[in-house]
C-alpha positions in Angstrom: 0.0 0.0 0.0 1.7 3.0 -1.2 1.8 5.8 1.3 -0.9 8.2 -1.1 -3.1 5.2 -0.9 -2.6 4.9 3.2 -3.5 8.7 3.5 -6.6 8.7 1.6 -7.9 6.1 3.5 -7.5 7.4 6.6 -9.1 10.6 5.3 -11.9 8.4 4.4 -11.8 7.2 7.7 -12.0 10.5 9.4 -14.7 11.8 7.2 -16.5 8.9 8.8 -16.1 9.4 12.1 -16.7 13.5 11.7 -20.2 12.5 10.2 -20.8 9.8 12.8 -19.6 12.4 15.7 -21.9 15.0 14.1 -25.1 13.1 14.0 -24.3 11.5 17.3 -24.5 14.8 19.1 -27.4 16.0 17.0 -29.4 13.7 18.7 -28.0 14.0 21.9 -27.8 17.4 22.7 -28.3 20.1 20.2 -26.3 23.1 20.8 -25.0 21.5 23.8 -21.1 21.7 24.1 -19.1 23.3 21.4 -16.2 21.4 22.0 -17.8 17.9 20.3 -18.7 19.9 17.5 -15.8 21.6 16.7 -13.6 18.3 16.7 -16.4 16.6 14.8 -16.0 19.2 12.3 -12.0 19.2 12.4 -12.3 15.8 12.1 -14.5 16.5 8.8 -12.2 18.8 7.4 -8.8 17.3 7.8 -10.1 14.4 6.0 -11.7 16.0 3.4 -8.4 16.9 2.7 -6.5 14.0 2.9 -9.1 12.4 0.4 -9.1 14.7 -1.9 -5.3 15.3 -1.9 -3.4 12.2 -0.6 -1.2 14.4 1.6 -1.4 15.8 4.8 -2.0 19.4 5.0 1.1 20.2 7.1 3.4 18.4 4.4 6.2 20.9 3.6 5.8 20.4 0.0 2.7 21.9 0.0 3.4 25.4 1.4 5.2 28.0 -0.7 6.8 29.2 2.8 8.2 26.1 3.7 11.5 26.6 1.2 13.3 30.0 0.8 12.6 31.7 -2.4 15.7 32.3 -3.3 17.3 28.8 -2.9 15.2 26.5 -4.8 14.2 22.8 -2.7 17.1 20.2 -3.1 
């Protein structure tokens, strides 16, 4: 399993227990803590992310910042 392949299931993953956190608490108590729903929705958007892209968001490739601009990335 190539490492793309390992991210975007675990996005997958995620996505699923954001949506099962979500409706969970709907039912439970809505409006009750935001806490549950702010990881629920962290938990939505981070693997989103890794689904769509295959990387993590805080990969250094991905950020312009993360090399100096004038030395190009070995």
């Amino acid at each position: 399993m190539t490492e793309t392949t390992r991210n975007r299931l675990l996005g997958l993953l995620l996505l699923l227990v954001g949506a099962v956190g979500i409706l969970l608490m709907s039912g439970v108590s809505p409006g009750g803590g935001k806490l549950p729903w702010f990881l629920a929705g962290c938990c939505q958007g981070l693997g989103a992310v890794l689904l769509l892209t295959g990387t993590p968001p805080w990969h250094s490739a991905r950020w312009r910042a993360s090399w100096h601009p004038l030395r190009p990335p070995n």
